[in-house]
KELUMLUM-833757 format. One record per residue (C-alpha): residue number from 0; residue in one letter; x, y, z. Coordinates in Angstrom, 2 decimals. Example, Ala and Ser with C-alpha at 12.3 -4.5 7.8 and 13.67 -1.06 7.14 Angstrom:
NODE, 0, A, 12.30, -4.50, 7.80
NODE, 1, S, 13.67, -1.06, 7.14
// end
This chain:
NODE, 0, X, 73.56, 112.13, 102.31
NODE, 1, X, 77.11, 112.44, 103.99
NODE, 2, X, 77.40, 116.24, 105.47
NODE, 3, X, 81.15, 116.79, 105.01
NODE, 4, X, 83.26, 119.71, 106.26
NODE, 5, X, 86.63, 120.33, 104.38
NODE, 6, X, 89.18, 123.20, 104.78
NODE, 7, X, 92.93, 123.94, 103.72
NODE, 8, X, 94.19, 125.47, 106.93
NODE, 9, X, 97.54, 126.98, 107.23
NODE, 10, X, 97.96, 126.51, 111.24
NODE, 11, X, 98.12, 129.30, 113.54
NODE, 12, X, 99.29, 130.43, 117.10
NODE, 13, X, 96.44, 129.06, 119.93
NODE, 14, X, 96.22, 127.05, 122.76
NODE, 15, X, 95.43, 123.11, 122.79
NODE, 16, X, 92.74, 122.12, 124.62
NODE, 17, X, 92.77, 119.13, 127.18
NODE, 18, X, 91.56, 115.97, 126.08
NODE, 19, X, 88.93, 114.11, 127.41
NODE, 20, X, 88.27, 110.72, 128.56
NODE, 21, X, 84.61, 108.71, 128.36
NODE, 22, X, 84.36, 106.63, 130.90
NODE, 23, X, 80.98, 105.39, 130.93
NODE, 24, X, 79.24, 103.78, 127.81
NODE, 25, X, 77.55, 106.64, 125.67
NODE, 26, X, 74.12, 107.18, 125.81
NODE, 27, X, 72.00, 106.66, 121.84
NODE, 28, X, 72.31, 109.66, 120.29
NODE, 29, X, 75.33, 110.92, 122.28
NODE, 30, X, 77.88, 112.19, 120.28
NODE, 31, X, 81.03, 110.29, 120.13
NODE, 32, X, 83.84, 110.05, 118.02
NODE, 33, X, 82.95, 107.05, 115.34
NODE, 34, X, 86.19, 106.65, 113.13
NODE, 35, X, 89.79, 108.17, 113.70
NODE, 36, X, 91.37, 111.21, 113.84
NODE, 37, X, 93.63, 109.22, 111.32
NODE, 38, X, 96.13, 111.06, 108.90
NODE, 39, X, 96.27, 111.08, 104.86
NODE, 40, X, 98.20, 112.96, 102.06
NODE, 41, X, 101.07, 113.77, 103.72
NODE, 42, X, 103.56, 115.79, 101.53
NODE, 43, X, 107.37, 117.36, 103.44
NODE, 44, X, 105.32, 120.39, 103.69
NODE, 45, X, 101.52, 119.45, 104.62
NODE, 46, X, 99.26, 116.58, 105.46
NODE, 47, X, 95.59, 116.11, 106.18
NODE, 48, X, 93.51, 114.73, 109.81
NODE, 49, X, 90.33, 113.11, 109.20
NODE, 50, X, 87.77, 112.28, 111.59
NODE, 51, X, 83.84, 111.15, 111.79
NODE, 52, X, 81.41, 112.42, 114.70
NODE, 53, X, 78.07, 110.13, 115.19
NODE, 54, X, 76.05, 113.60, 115.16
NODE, 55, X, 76.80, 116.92, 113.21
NODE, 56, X, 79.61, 119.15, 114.95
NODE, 57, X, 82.02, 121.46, 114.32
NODE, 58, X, 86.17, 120.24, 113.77
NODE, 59, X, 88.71, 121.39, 115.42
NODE, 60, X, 92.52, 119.72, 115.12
NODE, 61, X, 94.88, 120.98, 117.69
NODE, 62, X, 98.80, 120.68, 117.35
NODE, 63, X, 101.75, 120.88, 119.25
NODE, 64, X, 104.77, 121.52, 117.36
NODE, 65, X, 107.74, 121.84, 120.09
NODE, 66, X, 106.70, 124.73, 122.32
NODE, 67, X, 104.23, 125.82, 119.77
NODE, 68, X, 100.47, 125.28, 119.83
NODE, 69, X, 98.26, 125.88, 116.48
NODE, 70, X, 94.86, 124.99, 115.92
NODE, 71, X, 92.83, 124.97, 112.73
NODE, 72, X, 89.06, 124.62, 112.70
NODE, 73, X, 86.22, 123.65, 110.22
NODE, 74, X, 82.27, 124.93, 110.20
NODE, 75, X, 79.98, 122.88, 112.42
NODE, 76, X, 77.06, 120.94, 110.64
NODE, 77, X, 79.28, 117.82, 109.21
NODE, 78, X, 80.05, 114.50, 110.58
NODE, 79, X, 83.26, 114.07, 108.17
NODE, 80, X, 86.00, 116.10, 109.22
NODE, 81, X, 88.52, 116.83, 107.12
NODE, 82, X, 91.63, 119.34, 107.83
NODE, 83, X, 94.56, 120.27, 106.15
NODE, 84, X, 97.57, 121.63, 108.09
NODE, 85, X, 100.19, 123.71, 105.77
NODE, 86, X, 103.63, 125.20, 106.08
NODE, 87, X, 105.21, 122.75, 108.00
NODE, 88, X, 108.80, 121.21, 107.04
NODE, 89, X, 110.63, 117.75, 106.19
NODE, 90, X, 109.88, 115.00, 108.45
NODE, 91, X, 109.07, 117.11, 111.32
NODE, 92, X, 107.00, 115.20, 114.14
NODE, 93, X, 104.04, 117.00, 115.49
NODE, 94, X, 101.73, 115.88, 118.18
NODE, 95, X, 97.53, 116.51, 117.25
NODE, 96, X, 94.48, 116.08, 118.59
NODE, 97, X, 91.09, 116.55, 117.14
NODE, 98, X, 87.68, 117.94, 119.23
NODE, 99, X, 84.36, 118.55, 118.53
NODE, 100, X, 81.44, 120.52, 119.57
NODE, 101, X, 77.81, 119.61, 118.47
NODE, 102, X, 74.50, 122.14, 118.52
NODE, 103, X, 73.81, 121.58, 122.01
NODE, 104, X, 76.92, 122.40, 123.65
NODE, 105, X, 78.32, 118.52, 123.84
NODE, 106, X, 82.18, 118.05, 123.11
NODE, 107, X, 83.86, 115.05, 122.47
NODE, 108, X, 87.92, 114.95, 122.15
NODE, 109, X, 90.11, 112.77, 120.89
NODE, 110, X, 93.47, 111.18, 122.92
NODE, 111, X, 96.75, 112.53, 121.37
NODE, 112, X, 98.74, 111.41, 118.46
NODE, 113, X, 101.67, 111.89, 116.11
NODE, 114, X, 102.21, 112.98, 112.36
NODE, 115, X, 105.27, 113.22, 110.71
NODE, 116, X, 105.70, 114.91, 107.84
NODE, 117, X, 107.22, 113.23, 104.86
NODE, 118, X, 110.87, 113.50, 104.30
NODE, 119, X, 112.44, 115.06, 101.36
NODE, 120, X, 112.52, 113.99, 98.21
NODE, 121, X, 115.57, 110.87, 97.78
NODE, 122, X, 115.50, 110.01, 101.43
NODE, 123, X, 115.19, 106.39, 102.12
NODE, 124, X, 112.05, 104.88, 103.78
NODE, 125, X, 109.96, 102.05, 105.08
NODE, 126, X, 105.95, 101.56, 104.37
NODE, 127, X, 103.71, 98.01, 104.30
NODE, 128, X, 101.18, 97.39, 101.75
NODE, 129, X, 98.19, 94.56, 101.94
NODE, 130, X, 95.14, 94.36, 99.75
NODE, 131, X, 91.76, 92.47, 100.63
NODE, 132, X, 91.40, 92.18, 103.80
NODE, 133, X, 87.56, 92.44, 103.27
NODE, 134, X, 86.06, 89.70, 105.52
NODE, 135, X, 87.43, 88.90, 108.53
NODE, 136, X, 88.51, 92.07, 110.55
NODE, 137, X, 89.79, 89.89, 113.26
NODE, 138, X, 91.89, 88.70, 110.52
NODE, 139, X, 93.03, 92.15, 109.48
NODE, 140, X, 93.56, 93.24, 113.33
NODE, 141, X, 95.63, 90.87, 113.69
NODE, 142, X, 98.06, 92.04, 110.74
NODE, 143, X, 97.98, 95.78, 111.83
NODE, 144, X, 99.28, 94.74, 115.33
NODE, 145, X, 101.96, 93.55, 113.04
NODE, 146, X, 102.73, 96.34, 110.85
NODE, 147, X, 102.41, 98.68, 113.98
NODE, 148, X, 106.09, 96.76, 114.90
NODE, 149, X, 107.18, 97.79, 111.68
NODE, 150, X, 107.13, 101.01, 112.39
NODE, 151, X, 106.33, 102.36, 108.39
NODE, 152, X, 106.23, 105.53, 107.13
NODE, 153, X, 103.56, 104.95, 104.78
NODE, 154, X, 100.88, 102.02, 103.89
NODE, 155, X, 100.13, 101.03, 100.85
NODE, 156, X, 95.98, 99.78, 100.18
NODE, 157, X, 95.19, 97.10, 96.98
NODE, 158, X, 91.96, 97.53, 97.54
NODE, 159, X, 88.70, 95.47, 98.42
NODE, 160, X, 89.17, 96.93, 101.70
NODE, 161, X, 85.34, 96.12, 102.47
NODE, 162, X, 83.31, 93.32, 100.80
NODE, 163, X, 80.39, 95.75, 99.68
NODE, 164, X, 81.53, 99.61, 99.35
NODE, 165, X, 78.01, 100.65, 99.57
NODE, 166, X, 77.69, 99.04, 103.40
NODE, 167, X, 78.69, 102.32, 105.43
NODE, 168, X, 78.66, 99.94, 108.37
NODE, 169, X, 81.58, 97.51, 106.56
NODE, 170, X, 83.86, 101.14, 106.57
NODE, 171, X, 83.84, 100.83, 109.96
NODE, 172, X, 83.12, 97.15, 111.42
NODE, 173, X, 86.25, 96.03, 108.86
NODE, 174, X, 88.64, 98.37, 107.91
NODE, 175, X, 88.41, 102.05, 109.96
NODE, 176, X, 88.02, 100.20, 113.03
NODE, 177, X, 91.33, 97.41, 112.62
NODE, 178, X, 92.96, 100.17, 111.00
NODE, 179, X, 92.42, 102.66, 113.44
NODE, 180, X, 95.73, 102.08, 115.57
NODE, 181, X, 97.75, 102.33, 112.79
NODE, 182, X, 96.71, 104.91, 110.80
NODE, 183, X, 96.20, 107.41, 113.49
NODE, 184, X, 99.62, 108.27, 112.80
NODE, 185, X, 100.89, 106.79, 110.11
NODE, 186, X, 99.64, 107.93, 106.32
NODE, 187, X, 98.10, 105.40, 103.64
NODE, 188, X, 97.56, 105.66, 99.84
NODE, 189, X, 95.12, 103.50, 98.21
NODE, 190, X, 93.72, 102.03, 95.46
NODE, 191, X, 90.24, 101.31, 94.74
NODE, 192, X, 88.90, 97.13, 94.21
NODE, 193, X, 85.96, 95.69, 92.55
NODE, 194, X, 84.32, 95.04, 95.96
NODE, 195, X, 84.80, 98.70, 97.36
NODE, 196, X, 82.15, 99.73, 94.27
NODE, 197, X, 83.87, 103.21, 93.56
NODE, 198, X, 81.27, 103.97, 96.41
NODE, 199, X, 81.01, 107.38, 97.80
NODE, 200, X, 82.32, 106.40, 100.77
NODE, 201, X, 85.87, 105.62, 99.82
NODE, 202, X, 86.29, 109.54, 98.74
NODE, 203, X, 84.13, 110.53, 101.76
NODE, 204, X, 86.60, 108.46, 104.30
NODE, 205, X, 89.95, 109.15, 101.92
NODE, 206, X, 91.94, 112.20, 101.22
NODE, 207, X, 94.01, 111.31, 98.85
NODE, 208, X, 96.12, 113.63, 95.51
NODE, 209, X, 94.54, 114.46, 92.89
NODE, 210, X, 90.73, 113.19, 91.71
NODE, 211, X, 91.67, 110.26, 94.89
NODE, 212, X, 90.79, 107.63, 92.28
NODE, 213, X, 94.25, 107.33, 90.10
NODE, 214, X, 97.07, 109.65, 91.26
NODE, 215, X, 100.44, 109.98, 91.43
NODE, 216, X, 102.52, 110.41, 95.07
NODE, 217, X, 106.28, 111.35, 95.91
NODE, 218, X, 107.34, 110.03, 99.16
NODE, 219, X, 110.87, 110.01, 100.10
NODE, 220, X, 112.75, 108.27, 97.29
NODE, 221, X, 109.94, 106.45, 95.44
NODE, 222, X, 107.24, 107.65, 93.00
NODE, 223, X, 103.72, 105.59, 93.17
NODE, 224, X, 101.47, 105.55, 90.18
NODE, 225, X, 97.64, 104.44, 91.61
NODE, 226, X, 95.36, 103.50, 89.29
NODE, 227, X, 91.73, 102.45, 89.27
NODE, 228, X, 91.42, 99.20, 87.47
NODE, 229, X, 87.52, 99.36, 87.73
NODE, 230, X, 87.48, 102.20, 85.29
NODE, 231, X, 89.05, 102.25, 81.54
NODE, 232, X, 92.37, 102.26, 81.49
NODE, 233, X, 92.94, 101.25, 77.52
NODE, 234, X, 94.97, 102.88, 75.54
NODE, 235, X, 93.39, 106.39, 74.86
NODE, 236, X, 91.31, 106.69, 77.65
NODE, 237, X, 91.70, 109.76, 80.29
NODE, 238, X, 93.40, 107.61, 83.09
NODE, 239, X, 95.97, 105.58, 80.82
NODE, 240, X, 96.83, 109.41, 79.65
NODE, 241, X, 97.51, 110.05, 83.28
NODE, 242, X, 99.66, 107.35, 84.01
NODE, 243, X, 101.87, 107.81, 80.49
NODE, 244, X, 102.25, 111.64, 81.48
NODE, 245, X, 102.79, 110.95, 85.55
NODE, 246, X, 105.33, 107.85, 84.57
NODE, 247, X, 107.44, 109.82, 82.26
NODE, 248, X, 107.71, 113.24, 84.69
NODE, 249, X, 110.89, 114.23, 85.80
NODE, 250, X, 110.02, 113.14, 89.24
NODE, 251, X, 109.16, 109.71, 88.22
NODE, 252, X, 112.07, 109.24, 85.93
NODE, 253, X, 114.64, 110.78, 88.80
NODE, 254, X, 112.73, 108.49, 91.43
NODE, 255, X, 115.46, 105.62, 92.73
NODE, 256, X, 112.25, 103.21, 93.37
NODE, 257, X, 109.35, 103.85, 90.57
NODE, 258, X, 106.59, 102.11, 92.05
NODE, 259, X, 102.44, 101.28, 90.04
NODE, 260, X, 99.60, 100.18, 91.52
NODE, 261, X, 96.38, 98.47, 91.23
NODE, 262, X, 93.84, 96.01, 92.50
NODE, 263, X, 94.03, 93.69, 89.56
NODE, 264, X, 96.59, 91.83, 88.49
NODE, 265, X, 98.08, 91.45, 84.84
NODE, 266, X, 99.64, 87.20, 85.80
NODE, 267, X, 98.13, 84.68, 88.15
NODE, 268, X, 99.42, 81.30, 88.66
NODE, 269, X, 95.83, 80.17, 89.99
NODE, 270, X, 93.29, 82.60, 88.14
NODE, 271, X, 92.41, 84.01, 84.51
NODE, 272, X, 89.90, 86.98, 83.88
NODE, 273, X, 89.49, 89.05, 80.93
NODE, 274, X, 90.43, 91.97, 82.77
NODE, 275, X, 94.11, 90.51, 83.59
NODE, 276, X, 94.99, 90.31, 79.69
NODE, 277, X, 93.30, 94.32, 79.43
NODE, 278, X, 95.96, 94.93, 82.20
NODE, 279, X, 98.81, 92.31, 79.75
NODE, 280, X, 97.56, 94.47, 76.78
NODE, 281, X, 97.42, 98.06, 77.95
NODE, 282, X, 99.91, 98.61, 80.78
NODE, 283, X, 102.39, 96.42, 81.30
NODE, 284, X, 104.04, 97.68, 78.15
NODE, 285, X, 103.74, 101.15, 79.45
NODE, 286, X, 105.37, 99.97, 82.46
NODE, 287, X, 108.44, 98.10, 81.20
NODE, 288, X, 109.39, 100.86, 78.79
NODE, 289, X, 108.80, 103.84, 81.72
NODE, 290, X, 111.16, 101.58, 83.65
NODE, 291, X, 108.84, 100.79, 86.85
NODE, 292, X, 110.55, 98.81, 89.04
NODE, 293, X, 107.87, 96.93, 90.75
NODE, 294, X, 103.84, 96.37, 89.79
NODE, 295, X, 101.87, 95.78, 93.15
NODE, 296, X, 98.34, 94.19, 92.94
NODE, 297, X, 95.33, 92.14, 95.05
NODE, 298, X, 92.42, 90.73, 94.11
NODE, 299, X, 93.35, 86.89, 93.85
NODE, 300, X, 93.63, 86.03, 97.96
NODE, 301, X, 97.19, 84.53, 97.52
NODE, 302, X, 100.69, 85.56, 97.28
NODE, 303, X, 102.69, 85.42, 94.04
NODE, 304, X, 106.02, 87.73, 92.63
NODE, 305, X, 108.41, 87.36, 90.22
NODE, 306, X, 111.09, 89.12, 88.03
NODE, 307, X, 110.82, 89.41, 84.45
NODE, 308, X, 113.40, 91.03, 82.00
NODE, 309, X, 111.53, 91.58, 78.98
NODE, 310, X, 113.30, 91.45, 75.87
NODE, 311, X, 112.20, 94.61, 74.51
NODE, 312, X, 114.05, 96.78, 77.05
NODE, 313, X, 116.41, 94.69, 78.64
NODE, 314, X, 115.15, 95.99, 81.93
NODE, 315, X, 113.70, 93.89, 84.88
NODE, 316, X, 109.99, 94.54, 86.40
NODE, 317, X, 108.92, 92.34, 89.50
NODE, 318, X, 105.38, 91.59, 89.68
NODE, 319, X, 104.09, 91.53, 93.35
NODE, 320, X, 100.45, 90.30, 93.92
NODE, 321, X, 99.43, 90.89, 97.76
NODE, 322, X, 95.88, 90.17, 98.68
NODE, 323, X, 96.21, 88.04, 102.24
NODE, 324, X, 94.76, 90.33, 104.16
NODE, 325, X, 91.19, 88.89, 105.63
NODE, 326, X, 89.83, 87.79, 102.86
NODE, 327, X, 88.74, 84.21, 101.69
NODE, 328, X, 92.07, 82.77, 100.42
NODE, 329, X, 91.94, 81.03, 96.66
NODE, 330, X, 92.88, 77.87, 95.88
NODE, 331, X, 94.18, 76.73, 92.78
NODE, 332, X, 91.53, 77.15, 89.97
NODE, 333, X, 94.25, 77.76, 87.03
NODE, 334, X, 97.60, 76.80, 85.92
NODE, 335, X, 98.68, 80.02, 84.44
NODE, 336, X, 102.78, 79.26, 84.37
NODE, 337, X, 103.83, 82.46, 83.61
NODE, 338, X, 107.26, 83.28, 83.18
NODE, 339, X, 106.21, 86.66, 84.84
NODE, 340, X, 105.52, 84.41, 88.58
NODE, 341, X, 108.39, 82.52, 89.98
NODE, 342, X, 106.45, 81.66, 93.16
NODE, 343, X, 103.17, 81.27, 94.56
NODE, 344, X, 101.92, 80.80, 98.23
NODE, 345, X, 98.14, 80.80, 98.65
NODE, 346, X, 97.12, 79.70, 102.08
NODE, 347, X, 98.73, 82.62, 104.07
NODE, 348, X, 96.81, 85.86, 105.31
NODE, 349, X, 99.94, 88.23, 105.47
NODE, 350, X, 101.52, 91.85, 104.79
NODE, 351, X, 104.18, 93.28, 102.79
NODE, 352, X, 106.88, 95.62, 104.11
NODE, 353, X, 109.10, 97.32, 102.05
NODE, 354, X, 112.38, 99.40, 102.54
NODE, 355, X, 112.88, 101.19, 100.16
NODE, 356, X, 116.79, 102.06, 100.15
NODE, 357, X, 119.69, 104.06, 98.61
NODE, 358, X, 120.29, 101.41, 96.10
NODE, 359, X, 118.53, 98.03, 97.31
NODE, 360, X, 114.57, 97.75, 97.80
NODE, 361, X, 113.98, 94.88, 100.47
NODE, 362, X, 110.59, 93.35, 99.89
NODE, 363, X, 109.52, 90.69, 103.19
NODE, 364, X, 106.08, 88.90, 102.81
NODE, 365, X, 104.52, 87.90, 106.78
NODE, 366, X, 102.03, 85.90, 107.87
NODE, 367, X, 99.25, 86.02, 110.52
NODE, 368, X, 101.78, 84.29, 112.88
NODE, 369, X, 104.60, 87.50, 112.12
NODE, 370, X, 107.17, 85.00, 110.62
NODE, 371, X, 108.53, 85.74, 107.21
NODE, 372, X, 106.95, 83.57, 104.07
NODE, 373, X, 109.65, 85.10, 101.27
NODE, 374, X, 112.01, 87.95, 100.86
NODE, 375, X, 113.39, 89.78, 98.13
NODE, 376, X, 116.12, 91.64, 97.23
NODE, 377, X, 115.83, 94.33, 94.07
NODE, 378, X, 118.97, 96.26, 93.57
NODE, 379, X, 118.55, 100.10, 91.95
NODE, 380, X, 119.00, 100.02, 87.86
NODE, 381, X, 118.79, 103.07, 85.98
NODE, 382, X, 115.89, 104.06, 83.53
NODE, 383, X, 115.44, 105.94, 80.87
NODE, 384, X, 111.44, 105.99, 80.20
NODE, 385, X, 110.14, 106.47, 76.51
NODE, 386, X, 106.17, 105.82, 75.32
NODE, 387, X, 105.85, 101.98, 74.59
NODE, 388, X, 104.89, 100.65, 71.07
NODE, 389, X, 101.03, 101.31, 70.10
NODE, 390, X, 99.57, 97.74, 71.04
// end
């Protein structure tokens, strides 16, 4: 069982502590730093450091904030460390490091790194987004050297970030461990996939808003719906609830960019599974008449998009299916010709980065090699969300 240590801190006046170095290999049994520090939920006014120790310690995450040291700290006897630094402002930049002590006096440190707190709401921004990059972490690494020249705000997960959730080893070996450069300092939302198993570990490793399995985030000028396709999301059920309610807030309806989603996708040009018409059936209306602007998914190792104006609201949607990231890429299985997918590429690993602008959302698909494979151009429309038509 996972001994976790969790506190909301609002920072203080102390001194940092030096950070060490480790030289030599560690001894079994030492304790070491295993996965991060690595930031999550970061909100204009607060975000979160996580860390994992290979032995039970105390947590202690250190900031310098100009000429200003704080320090928050967390009870000894976990491995997961999770901390939550308040009262900070807009997009300030703060410099952290994490330590910990174990029972017999050892202490291990981490090097230094930066967090910057998200910018207020309607400020333009940048952030990637990949999903299954399960397999092949040498695959993955190879992206996030990419997307570290990108220099994002946020990421953006599809899930199947592991090819069996249950496999604490997989956390680490293929996505903690590529990841680890990146997400140091820059923050990433997620959504859950079929092959991350709603394990434990996902909510262990994460800190994301709300229950961390479908949420709603405000980052800048955008509003992201994340939902878990794994669990019911028909209409009536607790989660399609959340997503009417969270589409239809003020902050989602003022959003310039209104952004959902998911692992699986509702239109593939090379697959068909009965889950894709639950997700035709069930939310697609609800996102056409809320006036989402684009629908990101995995789950089908290819890239397809398209724009679709459907009749019933005059309003376009682009569908965005991203899942190059280390998994096995899919060949073509199914001729699906949707109107919904106006182009399909399927034997590219690759990211996504986004800018999300004033009034134009840039969308550039790259490959393992870091040249462009498409680009899009989505130009701001107003909305004016209502509840879609009882399928």
């Amino acid at each position: 069982m996972t001994r976790r240590s969790t506190i909301a801190a609002v920072a203080f006046a102390a001194t940092v502590a030096a950070c060490g170095e480790v030289d030599e290999p560690l001894a079994e049994g030492a304790l070491a730093i295993i996965k991060g520090p690595y930031v999550q939920h970061v909100t204009p006014e607060a975000f979160t450091i996580l860390w994992e120790t290979s032995l039970p310690a105390d947590g202690q995450v250190e900031v310098l904030a100009g000429e200003q040291s704080l320090t928050a700290v967390s009870p000894a006897g976990a491995t997961i460390h999770e901390i939550r630094i308040q009262d900070r402002a807009p997009s300030e930049e703060l410099t952290y490091a994490v330590e910990s002590t174990g029972a017999h006096g050892a202490v291990v440190a981490s090097d230094q790194a930066t967090v910057q707190l998200a910018p207020e709401p309607g400020t333009p921004f940048r952030f990637c987004l990949w999903g299954d990059s399960q397999e092949r972490p040498e695959i993955f690494s190879q992206l996030v050297a990419h997307m570290i020249n990108e220099q994002p705000d946020l990421l953006l997960g599809l899930g199947d970030f592991v090819w069996s959730g249950s496999a604490y080893d997989q956390w680490g070996e293929r996505f903690f461990g590529p990841l680890q450069p990146l997400i140091q300092d820059t923050p990433m939302i997620a959504a859950l996939g079929n092959h991350d198993e709603s394990s434990h570990w996902f909510f262990d490793l994460l800190a994301q808003p709300g229950n961390e399995q479908w949420f709603s985030y405000r980052y800048g000028n955008a509003f992201f719906l994340i939902l878990d396709t794994n669990e019911p999301f028909h209409v009536g059920s607790e989660q399609y609830q959340y997503a009417l309610d969270a589409l239809l807030s003020e902050p989602a309806q003022s959003a310039t960019w209104l952004f959902a989603a998911h692992h699986h996708p509702p239109y593939s040009e090379i697959s068909e599974e009965p889950l894709y018409q639950q997700v035709r059936t069930h939310l697609i209306p609800l996102y056409e008449h809320a006036g989402v602007d684009v629908n990101f998914h995995g789950h089908i190792h290819d890239y397809e998009r398209g724009e679709h104006v459907p009749p019933q609201t005059g309003r376009r949607i682009w569908q965005l299916q991203s899942s190059g990231g280390g998994g096995t890429l899919w060949w073509d299985e199914y001729d699906g010709e949707w109107d919904q997918i106006d182009l399909v590429i399927q034997d590219q690993y690759h990211y996504v980065v986004v800018d999300a602008g004033e009034s134009e959302l840039t969308l550039e698909a790259i490959n393992l090699e870091g040249d462009p494979i498409d680009l899009i151009t989505v130009q701001a429309e107003p909305r004016s969300g209502e509840p879609p038509p009882t399928p």
